[in-house]
N, C-alpha and C positions, 0 to 999 in steps of 0.2 A: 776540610769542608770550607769554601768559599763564604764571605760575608754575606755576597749581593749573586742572586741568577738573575742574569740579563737578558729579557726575552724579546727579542726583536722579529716578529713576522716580516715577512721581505715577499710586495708583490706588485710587481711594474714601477720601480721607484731607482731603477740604474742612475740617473741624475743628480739623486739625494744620497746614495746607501755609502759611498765613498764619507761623505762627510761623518753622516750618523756612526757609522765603524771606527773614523779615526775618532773623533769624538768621545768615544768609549774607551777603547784600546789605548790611547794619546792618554786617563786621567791620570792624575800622580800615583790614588790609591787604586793598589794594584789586587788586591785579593778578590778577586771577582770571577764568574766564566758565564759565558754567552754563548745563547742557545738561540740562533739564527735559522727562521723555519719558513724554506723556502714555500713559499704556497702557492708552487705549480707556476711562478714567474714567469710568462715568455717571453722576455727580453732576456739580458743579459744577467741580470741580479746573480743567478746561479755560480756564474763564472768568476764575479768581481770577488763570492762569501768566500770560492775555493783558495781562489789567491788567499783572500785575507786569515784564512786558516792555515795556510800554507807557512805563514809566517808568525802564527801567535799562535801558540797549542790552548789560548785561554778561551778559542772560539771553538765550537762545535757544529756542524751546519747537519738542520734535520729536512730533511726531502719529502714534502707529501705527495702522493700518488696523484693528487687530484686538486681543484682547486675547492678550496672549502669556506675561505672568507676569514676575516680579521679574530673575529673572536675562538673560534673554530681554531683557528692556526694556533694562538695563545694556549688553549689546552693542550693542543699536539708536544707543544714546549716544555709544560709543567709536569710530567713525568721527569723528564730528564735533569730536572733541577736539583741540585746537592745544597743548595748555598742556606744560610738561614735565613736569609730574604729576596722575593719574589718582586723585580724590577721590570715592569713591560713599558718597553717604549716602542715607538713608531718611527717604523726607518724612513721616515724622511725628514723626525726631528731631531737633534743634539742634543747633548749635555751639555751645560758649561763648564768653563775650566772650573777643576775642584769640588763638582760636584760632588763625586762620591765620597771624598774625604771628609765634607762637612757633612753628608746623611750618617756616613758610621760616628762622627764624633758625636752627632744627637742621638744616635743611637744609644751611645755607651753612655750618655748625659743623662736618658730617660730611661734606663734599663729593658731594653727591648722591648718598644711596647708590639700591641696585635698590629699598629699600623701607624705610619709616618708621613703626616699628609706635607709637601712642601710646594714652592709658588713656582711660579712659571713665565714667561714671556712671550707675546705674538713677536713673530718677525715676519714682518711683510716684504711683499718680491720687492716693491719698491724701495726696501731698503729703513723703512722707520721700524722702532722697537717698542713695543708697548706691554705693559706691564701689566700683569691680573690688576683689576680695577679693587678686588677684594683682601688684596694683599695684608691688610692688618688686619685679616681676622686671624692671621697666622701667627700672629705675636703674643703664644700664649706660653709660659714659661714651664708649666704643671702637667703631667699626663689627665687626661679627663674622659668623659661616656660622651656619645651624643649626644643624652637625654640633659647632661649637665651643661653640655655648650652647642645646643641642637643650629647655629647660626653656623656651622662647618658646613652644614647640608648645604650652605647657599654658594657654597663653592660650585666652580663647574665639574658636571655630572661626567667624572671622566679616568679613565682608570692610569693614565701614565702620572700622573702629579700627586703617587704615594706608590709606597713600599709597605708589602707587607710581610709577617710574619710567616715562612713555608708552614711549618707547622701549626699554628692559625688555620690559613688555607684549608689544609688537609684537612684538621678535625671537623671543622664546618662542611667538608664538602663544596666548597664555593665553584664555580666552572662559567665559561662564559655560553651564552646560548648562540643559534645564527642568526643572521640578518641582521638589519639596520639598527642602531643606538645598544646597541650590545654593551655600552659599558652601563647603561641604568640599571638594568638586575642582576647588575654586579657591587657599584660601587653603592648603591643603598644599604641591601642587607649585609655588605661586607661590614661599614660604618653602622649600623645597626645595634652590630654584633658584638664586635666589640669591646673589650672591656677597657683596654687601654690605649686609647689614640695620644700622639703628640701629633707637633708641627714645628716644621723650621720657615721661619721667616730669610730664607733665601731662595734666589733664581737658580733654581737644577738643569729647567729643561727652557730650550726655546723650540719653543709652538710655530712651526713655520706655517706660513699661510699663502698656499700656492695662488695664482693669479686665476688659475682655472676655479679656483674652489676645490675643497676634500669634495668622498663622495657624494656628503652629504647635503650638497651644491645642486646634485642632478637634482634631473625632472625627471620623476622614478615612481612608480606604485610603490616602492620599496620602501617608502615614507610613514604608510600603515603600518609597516612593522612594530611600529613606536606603541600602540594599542597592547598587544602581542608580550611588551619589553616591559609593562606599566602592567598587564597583568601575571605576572610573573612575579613582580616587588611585591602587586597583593595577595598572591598565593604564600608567597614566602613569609609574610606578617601574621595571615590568618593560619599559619599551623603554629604560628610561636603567642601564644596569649599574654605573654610578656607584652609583645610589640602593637597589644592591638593600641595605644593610646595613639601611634604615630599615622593611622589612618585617615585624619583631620588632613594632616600637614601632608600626607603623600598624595594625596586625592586630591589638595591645592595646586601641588607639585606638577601630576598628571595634566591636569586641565592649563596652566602656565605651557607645558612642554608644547602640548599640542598647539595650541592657538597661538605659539610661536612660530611652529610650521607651519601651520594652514596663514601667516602673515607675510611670509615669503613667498613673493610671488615666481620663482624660478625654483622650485624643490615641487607641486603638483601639478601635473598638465589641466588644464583649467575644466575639463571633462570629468575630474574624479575630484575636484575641491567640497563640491555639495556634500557627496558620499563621505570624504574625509571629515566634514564637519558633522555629519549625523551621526558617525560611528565615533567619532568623540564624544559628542552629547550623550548620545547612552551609554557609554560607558561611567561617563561624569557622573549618570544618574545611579548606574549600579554599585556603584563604589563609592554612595556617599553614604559619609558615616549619620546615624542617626541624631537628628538636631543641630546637629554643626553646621552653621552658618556659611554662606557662599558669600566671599569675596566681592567686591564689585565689579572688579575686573572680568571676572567669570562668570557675572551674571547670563551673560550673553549665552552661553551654554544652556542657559531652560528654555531658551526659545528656539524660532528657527531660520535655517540658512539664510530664506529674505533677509530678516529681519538685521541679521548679523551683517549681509553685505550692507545693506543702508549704513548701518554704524561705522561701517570700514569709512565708506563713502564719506558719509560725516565728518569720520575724524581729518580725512584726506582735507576737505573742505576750510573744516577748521583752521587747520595747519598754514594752508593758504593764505588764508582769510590774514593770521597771525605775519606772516611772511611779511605780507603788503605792509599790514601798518607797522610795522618796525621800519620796514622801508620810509614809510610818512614820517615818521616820529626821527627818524635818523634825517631827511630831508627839510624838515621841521626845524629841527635843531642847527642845523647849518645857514639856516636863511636867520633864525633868530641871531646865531652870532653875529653874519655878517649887520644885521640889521642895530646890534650893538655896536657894532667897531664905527658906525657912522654917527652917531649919537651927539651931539654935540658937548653935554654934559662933560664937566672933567673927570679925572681919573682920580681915585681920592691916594694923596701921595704916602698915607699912613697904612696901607695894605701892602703885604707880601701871601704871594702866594707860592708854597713849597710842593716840590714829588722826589720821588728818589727810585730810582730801580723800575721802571713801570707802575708807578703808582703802592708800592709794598711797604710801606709807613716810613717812619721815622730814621731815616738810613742815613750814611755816608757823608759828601760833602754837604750837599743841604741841611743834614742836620748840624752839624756842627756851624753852617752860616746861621742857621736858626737861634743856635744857642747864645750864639754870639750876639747877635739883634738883640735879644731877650737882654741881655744887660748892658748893652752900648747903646742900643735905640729901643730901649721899652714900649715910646709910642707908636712903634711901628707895628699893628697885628699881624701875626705871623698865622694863615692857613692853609694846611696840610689837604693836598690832593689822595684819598685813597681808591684802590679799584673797587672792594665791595664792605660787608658790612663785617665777613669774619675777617680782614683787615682791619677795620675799624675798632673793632674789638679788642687787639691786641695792641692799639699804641697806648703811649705813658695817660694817664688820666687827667693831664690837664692841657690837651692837644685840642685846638681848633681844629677842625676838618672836613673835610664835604667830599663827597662820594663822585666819584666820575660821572659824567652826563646828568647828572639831577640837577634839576632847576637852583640850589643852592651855588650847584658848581658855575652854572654860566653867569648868575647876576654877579659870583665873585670873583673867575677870571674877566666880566666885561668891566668891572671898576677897578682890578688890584693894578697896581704902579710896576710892580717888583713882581719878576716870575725869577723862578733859582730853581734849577734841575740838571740830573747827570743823565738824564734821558730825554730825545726830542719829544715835548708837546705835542698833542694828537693835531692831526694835518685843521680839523673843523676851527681850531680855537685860532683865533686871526688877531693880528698884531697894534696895537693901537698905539698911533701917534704919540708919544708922553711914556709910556712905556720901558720897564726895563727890562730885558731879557738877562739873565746870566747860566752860563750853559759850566758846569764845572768837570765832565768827561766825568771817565771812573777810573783815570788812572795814566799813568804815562806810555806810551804805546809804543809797542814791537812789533806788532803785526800791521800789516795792510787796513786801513780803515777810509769808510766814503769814498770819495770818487776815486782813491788810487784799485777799488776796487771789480770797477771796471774791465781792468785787466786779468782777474782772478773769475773766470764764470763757477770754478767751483765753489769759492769762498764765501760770495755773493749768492747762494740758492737762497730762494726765500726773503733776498732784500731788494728794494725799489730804492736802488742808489740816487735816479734823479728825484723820486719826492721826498728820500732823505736831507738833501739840498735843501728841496724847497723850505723844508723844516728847519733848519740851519740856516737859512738867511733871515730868522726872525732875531736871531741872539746877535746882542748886542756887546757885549764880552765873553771873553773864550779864557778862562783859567789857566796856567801853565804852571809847574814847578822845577821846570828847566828849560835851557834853550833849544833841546832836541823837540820838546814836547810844542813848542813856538814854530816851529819849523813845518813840524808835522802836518799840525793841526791847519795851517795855514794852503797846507798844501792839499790835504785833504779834503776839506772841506772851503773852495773856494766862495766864500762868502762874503759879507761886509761888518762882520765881526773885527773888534780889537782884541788882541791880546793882550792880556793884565798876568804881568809877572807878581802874582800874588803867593804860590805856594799851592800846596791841597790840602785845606783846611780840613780834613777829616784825620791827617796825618799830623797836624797841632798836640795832640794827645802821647804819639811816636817820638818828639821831640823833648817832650817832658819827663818821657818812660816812667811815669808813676810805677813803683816798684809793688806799692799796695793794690793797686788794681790787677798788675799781672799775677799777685798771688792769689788774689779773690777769684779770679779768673779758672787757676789754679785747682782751688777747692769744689768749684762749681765742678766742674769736668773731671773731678776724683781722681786727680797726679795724688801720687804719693808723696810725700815731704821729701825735698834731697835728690827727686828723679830729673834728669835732663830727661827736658822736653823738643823732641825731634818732630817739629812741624811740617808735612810731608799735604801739599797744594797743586796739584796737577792742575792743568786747562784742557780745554777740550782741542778736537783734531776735526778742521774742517775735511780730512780727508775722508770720512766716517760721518755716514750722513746724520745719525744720532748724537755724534760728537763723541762717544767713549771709545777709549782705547785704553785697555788696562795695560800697562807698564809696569807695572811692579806689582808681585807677589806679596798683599801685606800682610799677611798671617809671617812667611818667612820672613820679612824682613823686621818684623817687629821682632823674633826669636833670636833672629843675626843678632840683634842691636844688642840684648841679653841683660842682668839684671839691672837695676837703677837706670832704665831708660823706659820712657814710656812716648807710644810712637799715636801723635793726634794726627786726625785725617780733615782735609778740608775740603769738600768738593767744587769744583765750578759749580757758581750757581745756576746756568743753564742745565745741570747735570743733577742736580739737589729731587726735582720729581720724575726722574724719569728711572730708567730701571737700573742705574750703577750702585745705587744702595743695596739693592737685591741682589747684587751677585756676588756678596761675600760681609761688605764693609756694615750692614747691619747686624750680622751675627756675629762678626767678631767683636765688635761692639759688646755686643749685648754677654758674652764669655769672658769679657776685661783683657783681650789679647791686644785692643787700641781703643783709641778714644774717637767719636764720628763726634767733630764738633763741627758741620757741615750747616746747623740747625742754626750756632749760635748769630745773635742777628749783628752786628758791629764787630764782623774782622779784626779789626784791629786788636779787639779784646784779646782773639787769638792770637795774634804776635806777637802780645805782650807778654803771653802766659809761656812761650817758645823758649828755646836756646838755639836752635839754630834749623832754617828755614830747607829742606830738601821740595827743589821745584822742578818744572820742565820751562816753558815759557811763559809762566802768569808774569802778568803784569804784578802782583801782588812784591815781586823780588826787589823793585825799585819802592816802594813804600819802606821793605822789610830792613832795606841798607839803610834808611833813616837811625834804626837800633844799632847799628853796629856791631852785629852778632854775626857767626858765621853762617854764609848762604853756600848750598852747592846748588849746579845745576848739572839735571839727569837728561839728556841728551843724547836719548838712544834713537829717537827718531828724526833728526833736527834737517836731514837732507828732505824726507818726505816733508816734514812741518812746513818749511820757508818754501816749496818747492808749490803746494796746495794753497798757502796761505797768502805766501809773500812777506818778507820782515823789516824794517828798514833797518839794521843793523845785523852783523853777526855776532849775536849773544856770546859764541861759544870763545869769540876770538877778544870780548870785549867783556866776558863771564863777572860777575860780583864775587866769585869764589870759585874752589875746585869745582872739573869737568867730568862727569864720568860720561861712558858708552854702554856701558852695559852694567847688568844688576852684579857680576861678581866685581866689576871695576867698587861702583858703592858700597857692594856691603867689604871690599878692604878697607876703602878709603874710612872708615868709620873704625874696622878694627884694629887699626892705626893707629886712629884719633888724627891723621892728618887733615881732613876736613876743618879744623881749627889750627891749623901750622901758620909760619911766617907768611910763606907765599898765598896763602886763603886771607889774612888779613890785608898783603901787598895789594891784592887785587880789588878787597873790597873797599880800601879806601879812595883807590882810581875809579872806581862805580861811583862811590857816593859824589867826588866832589862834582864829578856830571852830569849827574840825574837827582840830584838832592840838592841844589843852587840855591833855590829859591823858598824853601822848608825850613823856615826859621822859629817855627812854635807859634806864629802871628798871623796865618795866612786866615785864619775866620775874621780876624778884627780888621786885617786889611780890607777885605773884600766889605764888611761892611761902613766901615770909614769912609771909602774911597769909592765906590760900586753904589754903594744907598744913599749916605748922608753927604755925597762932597766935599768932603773934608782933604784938606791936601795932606801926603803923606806920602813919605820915600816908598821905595818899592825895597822889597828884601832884597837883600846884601848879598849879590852874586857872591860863590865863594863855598868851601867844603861846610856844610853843619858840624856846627859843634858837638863834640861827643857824649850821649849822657853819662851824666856824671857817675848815673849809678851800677855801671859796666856790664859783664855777662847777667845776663836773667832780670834785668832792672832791678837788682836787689835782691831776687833769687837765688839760691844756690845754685855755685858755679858748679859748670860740668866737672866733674873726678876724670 
């Protein structure tokens, strides 16, 4: 008997069914069979299932006579099922890799519950990836009822983004009805029912979202069904007296569905919206539960359709209304700076004003220029730019700071002296005579950046290379911690900046390798005492318009690595909310098979707690060579990389350590242990003394020295950094 029945109804969707089959057929875990039901197709669909049965006996294709519609098909399916769990997906979406192996290992986590709700992803024709907005409701560790965690209900009402029990199923009776939203008086009372639900807080399925719209797009009578699908959940509650408490919350539920369709104006041809609204109304009225208070939202349901269009209208109104003066208040705001930058009043030379990251608190090289102020120039107040207020929230408790665009923020950037940021300033804040910009990058650079980008229209989506410029001709030093990085910047960014061979004062702390903080680091993030720690940092791929592109298998390559090794993950931070954590790197987290320190807020901490750095092209490899530790880089894509991005170097020819190509080249090179050989260290010392020139442990006190107070003061000591003294692990246990 098969784990998983895979029931894939197949109806006009030749375009998609190729992918959705390999998708399936292509997972690692193999104990599965699909039950693919053709529903009366007239295109090709029929021909594409034959093939693909023709080649995998783990498919079964079932032929119905007639066409019968989505849910209909689904039944037709579930006779034929053996497996101990009933998987319906939709062939025009995928799985992703691994899917299945991670539903059976929660399966076998949670002792087979009646059902296993997990997350999902839009992907859109154009290419971006969006993640259920709901996703942490899914991070619950304990089998539970609805009634115990009824906020599952607020998931979308849908039946591919869980598995359930066959046998379940069958004893309940469950079946899906015809016509339109066919999975509502399904996945209610299936959830209802229930005794034992989990959830995996990972991405299984991507949700493709056709440009045309699903069915549920047309302009259809078929829309009413929804009535029909809502009385059906209340038949099914009122024969179960158990269920009557959830008649409050489904009757809510009802009147939300509907007046979310009667809000689209492309799903009712505009001749049957009155009608769709009355027959909501009274139904609203017949299914409400005795005393139970109506929502505000639904008020609008005791009255009538007039009434309800004015509100539409209104709110349309409103919205507008809003539109405009944001527009005033953003035009507002703009004439008020400039009307400060002409002021004649001075600039008071005892204010600094800091940002880091787009405004994300207390980060990177600003802070560390901050910190340094703090005991070298005391008199100088140092205030922190944040975007909002649950940023503000989270910085240290004795931070100055002011909120982007509030009146705070303009009277303090139109008087501070000192601006210091790794990010350009928004275009509105304008430069005042007396003024110091210092712009500190985020890093030493191998890819294409500002105007060389020009030439890359795919790298460039999404950036305004000339108002970049314009933003960049405000900074008045440009940080460097090498001569490459002098080069670059200069080229890139054709401005009227200096360069200040200072160092990256955020990398001060690398130089010192406090051995005690990489252990505290250590303990935070639960290494075990004694484990080499295999820091593994990917970047993102501008070839991919979301930026991910998973390269390595980390479930296996954490097992490769095998006992006393424990494998930390770090994602780009453009990749940190969007849907890469969903597709494996949280749950394995959360099983202890690696560590997601993606969260922790100062990088570096993570280097520190490292032995040895597996990258692809982050910039993060020239900070990491500061430690002296062994770096590989994984370089299976590096023709595609430079080819979209553009590089100014060949990493692979000029590498900080071993090269691999492919995942069995790294997982030898580690079972070797050649990744730490002679020639790994030959190479990393020819990295450092190039890209490390200028990181002398001093680049914070330089910049404020030299940069703030004018004080004269040599520039750092061209020349390899010194090596910390406190060798592999800064003091940690060396690798065995």
């Amino acid at each position: 008997m098969p784990r998983f029945s895979i029931i894939v109804p197949v109806f006009k969707v030749r375009g998609y069914l190729h992918a959705c089959l390999d998708s399936v057929l292509g997972q690692s875990y193999r104990d599965i069979e699909v039950i693919a039901v053709d529903d009366r197709s007239p295109d090709e669909c029929g021909a594409i299932l034959d093939a693909y049965a023709a080649r995998d006996d783990r498919l079964q294709v079932l032929r119905l006579p007639e066409n019968v519609g989505l849910g209909r098909a689904r039944n037709a399916g579930m006779p034929h099922a053996t497996g101990d769990y009933l998987f319906f997906l939709d062939s025009d979406d995928t799985l992703t890799p691994g899917a299945l192996r991670a539903l059976a290992d929660r399966l076998d986590e949670t002792g087979d519950p009646d059902v296993l709700v997990f997350d999902y992803a839009r992907t859109h024709w154009w290419g971006g990836t969006r993640r259920n907005a709901l996703a942490q409701l899914l991070a619950v560790e304990d089998v539970f009822t609805a009634a115990e965690r009824p906020e599952i209900l607020d998931l979308l009402m849908v039946v591919w983004n869980k598995v359930y029990r066959r046998d379940f199923v069958e004893r309940e009776g469950f079946t899906f009805p015809p016509g339109y939203y066919e999975d509502t008086p399904w996945t209610f009372p299936v959830l209802l029912s229930a005794e034992r639900v989990a959830t995996l807080d990972r991405i299984c399925v991507y949700y493709r979202q056709r440009r045309r719209g699903s069915i549920l797009s047309t302009t259809s009578r078929k829309h009413f069904d929804v009535h029909e699908q809502y009385a059906r959940v209340f038949r099914f509650v009122d024969a179960r007296p158990a269920l009557a408490h959830w008649r409050p919350f489904l009757h809510a539920k009802m009147g939300e569905h509907c007046l979310d369709i009667l809000s689209k104006p492309d799903r009712l041809p505009p001749s049957d919206r009155g009608e769709f609204f009355r027959r909501t109304a009274e139904m609203f009225r017949a299914h409400r539960p005795d005393g139970a208070p109506v929502p505000a939202e639904l008020r609008v349901l005791e009255g009538g359709y007039a009434a309800y269009v004015l509100r539409r209208q209104a709110g349309r109104a409103g919205r507008e209304l809003g539109r405009r003066a944001r527009q005033t208040r953003t035009a507002s705001a703009a004439r008020y700076a400039r009307a400060r930058a002409a002021l004649p009043h001075s600039l008071d030379p005892d204010l600094a004003v800091y940002s880091a990251f787009s405004h994300r608190g207390v980060l990177g090289d600003p802070a560390a220029i901050h910190r340094a102020a703090r005991e070298i120039a005391p008199h100088i107040r140092g205030v922190w730019v944040v975007a909002d207020e649950e940023r503000a929230a989270a910085l240290p408790p004795d931070t100055d700071y002011v909120l982007l665009d509030s009146p705070e923020y303009r009277r303090v950037t139109g008087r501070a002296t000192y601006f210091v940021n790794n990010v350009n300033w928004p275009g509105a804040l304008l430069k005042r005579p007396g003024s110091v910009h210092i712009h500190t990058h985020q890093g030493t650079p191998l890819k294409y950046m500002g105007a060389d980008l020009l030439g890359r229209p795919g790298a460039r989506l999404g950036t305004d290379v000339p108002r970049m410029l314009r933003r960049a001709d405000r900074w008045d030093h440009s940080l460097v911690a090498n001569r490459h990085s002098e080069l670059v910047w200069e080229r890139a960014y054709p401005c009227h900046f200096a360069s200040a061979r200072t160092g990256s004062p955020r990398n001060d702390v690398l130089v010192a390798a406090p051995g005690e903080r990489g252990r505290a680091v250590r303990a935070r993030l639960g290494v075990p005492d004694g484990d080499t720690v295999v820091l593994y940092a990917p970047t993102r791929r501008d070839y991919r318009r979301d930026g991910l592109v998973e390269r390595i298998d980390l479930a296996r390559f954490a097992a490769d690595l095998g006992s006393g090794h424990t494998l930390v993950v770090r994602l780009h931070p453009s990749l940190a909310a969007g849907p890469a954590r969903g597709l494996g790197l949280t749950e394995l987290h959360r099983r202890g098979v690696l560590v997601d320190a993606t969260d922790e807020p100062e990088v570096q901490d993570v280097l520190l707690a490292s032995d040895v750095l597996v990258t692809d092209y982050s910039a993060l490899m020239f900070d990491y060579a500061l430690l002296d530790r062994p770096i590989v880089l994984h370089a299976d894509d590096w023709d595609a990389y430079r080819a979209s991005r553009g590089a100014y170097l060949d990493i692979t020819a000029e590498a900080p350590g071993r090269v691999t190509r492919s995942y069995g080249e790294l997982a030898r090179l580690f079972g070797s242990g050649s990744w730490r050989d002679e020639e790994s260290a030959r190479l990393r010392s020819a990295f450092r003394e190039r890209f490390c020139e200028f990181d002398d442990g001093r680049a914070a006190e330089r910049v404020v020295r030299t940069l703030m107070l004018g004080e004269p003061m040599p520039e750092a000591a061209a020349g390899p950094v010194p090596v910390p003294s406190q060798g592999a692990g800064a003091g940690l246990p060396a690798p065995s």
